[in-house]
N, C-alpha and C positions, 0 to 999 in steps of 0.2 A: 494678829490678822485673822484668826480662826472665826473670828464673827462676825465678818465681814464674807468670807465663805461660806457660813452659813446661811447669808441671806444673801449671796450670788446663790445659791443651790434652791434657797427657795424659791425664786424667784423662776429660775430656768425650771422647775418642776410646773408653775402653773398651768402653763399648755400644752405640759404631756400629761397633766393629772385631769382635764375637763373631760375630754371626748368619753371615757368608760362609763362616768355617772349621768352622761347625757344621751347615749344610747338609749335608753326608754323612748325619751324626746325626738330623739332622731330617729327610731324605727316606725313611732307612728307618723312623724312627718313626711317620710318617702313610703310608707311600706312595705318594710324591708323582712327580710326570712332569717334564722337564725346565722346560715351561711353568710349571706349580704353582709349581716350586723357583723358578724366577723370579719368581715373584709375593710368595715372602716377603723377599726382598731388594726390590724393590719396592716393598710395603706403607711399609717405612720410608724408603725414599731419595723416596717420592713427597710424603708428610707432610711430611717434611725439607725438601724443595726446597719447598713451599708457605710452610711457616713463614717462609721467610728472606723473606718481602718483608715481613709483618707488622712480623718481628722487626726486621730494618735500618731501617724507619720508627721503631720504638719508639725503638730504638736514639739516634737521633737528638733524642729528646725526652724521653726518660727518663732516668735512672739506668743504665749501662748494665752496670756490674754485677749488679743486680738479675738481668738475660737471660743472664746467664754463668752466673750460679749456679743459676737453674733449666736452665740447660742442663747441668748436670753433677751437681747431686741429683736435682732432680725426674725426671731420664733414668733414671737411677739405682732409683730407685722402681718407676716404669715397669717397671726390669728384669726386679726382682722378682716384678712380676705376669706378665712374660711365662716366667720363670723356674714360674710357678705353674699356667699355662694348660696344660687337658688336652687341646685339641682345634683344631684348626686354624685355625679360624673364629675362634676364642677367640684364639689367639697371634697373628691376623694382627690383629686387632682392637689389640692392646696394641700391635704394633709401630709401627704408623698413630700411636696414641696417644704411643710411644716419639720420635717424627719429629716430629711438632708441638712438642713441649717441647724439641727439642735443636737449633731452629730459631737460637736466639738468639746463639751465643755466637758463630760465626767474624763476623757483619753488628758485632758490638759490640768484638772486643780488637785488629784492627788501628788504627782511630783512636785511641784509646788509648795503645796502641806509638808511634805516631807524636808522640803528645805529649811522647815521654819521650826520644826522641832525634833527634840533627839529620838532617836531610831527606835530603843526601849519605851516611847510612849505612841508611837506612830498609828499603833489602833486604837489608843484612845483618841489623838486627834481625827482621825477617820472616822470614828466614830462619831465625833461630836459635829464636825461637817455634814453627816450623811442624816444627822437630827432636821436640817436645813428641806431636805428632800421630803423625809417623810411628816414632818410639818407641814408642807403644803399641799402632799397628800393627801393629808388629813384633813384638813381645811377647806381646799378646792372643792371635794366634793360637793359640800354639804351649802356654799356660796355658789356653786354654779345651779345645784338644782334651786336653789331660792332665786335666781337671776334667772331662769329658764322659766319656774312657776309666774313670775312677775313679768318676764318683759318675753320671753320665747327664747331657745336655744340660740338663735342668732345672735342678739343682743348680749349675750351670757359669754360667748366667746368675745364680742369686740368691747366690753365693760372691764372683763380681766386683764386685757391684753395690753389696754392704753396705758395702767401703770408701771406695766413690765417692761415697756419700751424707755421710759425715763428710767426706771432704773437701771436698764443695761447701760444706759449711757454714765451716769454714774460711777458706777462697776467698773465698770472701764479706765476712769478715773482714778481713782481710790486704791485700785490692785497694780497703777505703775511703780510706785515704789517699791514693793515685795519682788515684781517683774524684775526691776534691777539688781535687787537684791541678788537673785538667786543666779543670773545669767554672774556675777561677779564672785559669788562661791564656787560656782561650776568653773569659772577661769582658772582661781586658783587652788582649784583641787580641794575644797574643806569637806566638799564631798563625798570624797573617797572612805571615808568609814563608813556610810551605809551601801557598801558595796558590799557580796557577801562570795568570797571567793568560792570557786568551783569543788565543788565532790562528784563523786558518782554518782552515775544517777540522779544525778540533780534537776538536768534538764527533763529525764521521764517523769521525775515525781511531778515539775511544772506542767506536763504536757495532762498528765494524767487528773492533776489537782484542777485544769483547767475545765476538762473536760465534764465533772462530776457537777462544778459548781454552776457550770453556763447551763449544761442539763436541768438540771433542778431549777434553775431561775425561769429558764423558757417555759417550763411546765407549770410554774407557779404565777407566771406570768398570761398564761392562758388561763389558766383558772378563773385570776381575776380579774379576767373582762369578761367575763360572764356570771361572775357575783351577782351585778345586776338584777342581769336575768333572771338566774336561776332565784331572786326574792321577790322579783315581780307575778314570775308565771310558775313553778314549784311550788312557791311558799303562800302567794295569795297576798304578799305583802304591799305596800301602798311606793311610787315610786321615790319619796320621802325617805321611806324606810331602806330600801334600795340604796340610795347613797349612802344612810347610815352607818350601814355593815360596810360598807367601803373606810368610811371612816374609824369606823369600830379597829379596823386592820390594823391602818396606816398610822392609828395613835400609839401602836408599839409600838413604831418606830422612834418616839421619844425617847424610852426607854430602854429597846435593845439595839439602837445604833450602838450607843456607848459601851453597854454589855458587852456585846458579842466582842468591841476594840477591845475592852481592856480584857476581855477573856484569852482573847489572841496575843496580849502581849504578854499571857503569863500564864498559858498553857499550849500557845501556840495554835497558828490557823488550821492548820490539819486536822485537829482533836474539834476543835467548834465545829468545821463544815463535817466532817462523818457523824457529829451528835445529831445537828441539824437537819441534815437529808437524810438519817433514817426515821426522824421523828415528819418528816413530808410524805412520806406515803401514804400514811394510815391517816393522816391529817388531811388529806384531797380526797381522800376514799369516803370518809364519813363525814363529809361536810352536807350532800344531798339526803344521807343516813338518815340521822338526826333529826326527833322533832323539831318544828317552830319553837323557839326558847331560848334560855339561859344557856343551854349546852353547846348552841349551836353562835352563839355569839363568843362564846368559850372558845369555839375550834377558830374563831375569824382572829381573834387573840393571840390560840398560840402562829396562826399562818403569820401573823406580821411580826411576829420574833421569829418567825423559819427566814423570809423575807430578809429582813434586816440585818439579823447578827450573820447571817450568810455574806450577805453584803458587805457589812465592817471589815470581816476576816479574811474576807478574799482578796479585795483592795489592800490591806495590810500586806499579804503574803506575795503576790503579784510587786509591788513596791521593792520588796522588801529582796526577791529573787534576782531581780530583771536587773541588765547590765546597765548601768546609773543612763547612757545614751536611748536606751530602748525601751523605755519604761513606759513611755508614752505609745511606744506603738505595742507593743503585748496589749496594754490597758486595751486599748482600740480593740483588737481582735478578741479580748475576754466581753467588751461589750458588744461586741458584734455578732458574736457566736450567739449570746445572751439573750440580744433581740431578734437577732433572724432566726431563731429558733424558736422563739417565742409566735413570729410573723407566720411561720410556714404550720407551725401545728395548729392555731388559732383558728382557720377555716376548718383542720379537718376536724376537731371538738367541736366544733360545731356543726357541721354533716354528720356529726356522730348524736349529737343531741336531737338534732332531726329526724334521726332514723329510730335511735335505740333510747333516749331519755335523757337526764342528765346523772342519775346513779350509773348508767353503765358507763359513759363517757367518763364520769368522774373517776370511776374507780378501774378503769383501764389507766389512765391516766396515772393515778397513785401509786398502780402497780409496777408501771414506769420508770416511776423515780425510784422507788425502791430496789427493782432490780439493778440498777444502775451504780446504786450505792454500792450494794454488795459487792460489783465486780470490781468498780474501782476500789473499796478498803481491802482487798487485798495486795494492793500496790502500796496502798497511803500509811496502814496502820503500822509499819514498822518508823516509818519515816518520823510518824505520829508522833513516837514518843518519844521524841528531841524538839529542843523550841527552836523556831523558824530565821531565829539570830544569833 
């Protein structure tokens, strides 16, 4: 069933991956100032990170297929009408709208995954699902700007959107029997080995692992919505090129979805995310640094193995901790944290790029994550060096 999540995840990624590499498009369309432009990335990463707590509760007591599939048609739908809006007001409205409905799907297909394979390889199945995502991050970009050059931003949103909507329906489909599957493991109890009884301090290392890893994502997630930008109007680059570096990223994530899992299932998530977020500071600091070049495509490289194996490990450990009922609703709140933190810094990076440039913004910013790390491994590093099962 793992590939068939694959392509539920890619699919649900395509119309949260358009709006960033269309920003160019859409700034000169309304007129927009670097704040504004952060406000339409916003609008849906703020929806988004609300929905995930709803949804990881539902998640927990419903169906949870049902929340996948509205996260990947009903998104989808949504598209279209933001594909359809003539006016700012109008498109931030839909995207708000777009964020609520695609709240459901990461809080519902990791338990899921976990039903379907054994505990000791659980980051690599996480891994190889979250290839799914960052496949169509990769890709979106680089097909919305060619559907943007050709037909206009409009068009570009309601072209992706029409085949996303038959697949959710699909999806839907095809994921009832795994559904069954797993509601009749959980009845009779087969799931109780990836439970992982209680120690000390268990719940602060989660509280504290949580904290470290949503940080870091919010900040990296600011970042890049303003990759863009900052290769449009910094670098002098063509808006072609702009989405490239986007895709430049997100082609890590072929690569270190799987990494980062199976690094986690055999040195454990703790030791990944402290590698990773000390190597995100200096990595968001010298991105505006750095000439136009090889180097600076280099640093867009290592950001989506920061990105990604951060992401494998955390989903892993998160799984792997939470009491086999509540998994879906932690999930929810780690991505909730993730995005609304993402949502609320995103304007002010950019009232900071307005005011002070993007090297200061940037490298306040890296300074950020970095300190962050530091306070949190002195919780984490002893924790560190035991594996997470």
């Amino acid at each position: 069933m793992i590939p068939l999540f694959v392509l539920g995840h890619f699919s649900h990624h395509i119309m949260t991956a358009i709006t960033v590499p269309l920003i160019p498009f859409i700034r000169s369309s309304f007129s927009l100032d670097y704040a504004q432009s952060g406000l339409v990335v916003s609008a849906f990463s703020l929806s988004y990170g609300i929905a995930q707590l709803p949804a990881g509760w539902l998640a927990d007591r419903i169906e949870p297929r049902k929340l996948m599939t509205i996260s990947i048609s009903g998104v989808a739908l949504v598209g279209i009408m933001v594909g359809l809006s003539q006016s700012y007001v109008m498109m931030i409205l839909f995207l708000i709208l777009m964020g609520l409905l695609a709240g459901g799907y990461h809080p519902s297909a990791p338990p899921l995954i976990m039903a379907a394979v054994k505990k000791e390889k659980l980051g690599r199945a996480l891994g190889f699902h979250n290839i799914g995502g960052s496949a169509s991050n990769s890709v979106t970009p680089l097909v919305a700007v060619a559907a943007a050059s050709a037909l206009g931003w409009h068009n570009a949103y309601i072209a992706l959107a029409i085949p996303m909507v038959l697949f959710g329906i699909l999806f839907y489909i095809l994921l009832g029997r795994l559904t069954v599957r797993d509601k009749t493991n959980a009845g009779h109890g087969q799931n109780m080995e990836n439970q992982t009884p209680d120690r000390p301090g268990q719940m602060r290392s989660l509280v504290i692992f949580l904290i470290l890893s949503t940080f870091t994502s919010a900040f990296i997630h600011t970042i890049n919505s303003f990759i863009p930008l900052l290769m449009v109007d910094h670098f002098g680059a063509s808006k072609e090129i702009a989405a490239g570096a986007l895709t430049l990223m997100y082609s890590a994530g072929l690569w270190a979805n799987p990494l980062g899992g199976y690094l986690a299932d055999r040195m454990g998530s703790i030791r990944v995310i402290l590698g990773v977020c000390f190597i995100a500071g200096p990595t968001i600091f010298f991105i505006p640094v750095l000439p136009y070049g090889w180097g600076l495509g280099a640093l867009f490289i290592i950001l989506g193995f920061i990105v990604f194996a951060r992401m494998s490990a955390s989903e892993a450990y998160i799984v792997r901790r939470a009491p086999i009922g509540k998994r879906s609703t932690i999930l929810g709140i780690y991505f909730f944290s993730s995005h609304e933190g993402g949502a609320i810094i995103t304007p002010v990076v950019g009232y900071m790029i307005d005011h002070f440039g993007f090297s200061t913004a940037f490298g306040l910013a890296g300074g950020a994550v970095l300190l962050m790390t530091l306070i949190c491994s002195f919780w984490l590093w002893k924790e560190g060096k035991q594996r997470d099962y």
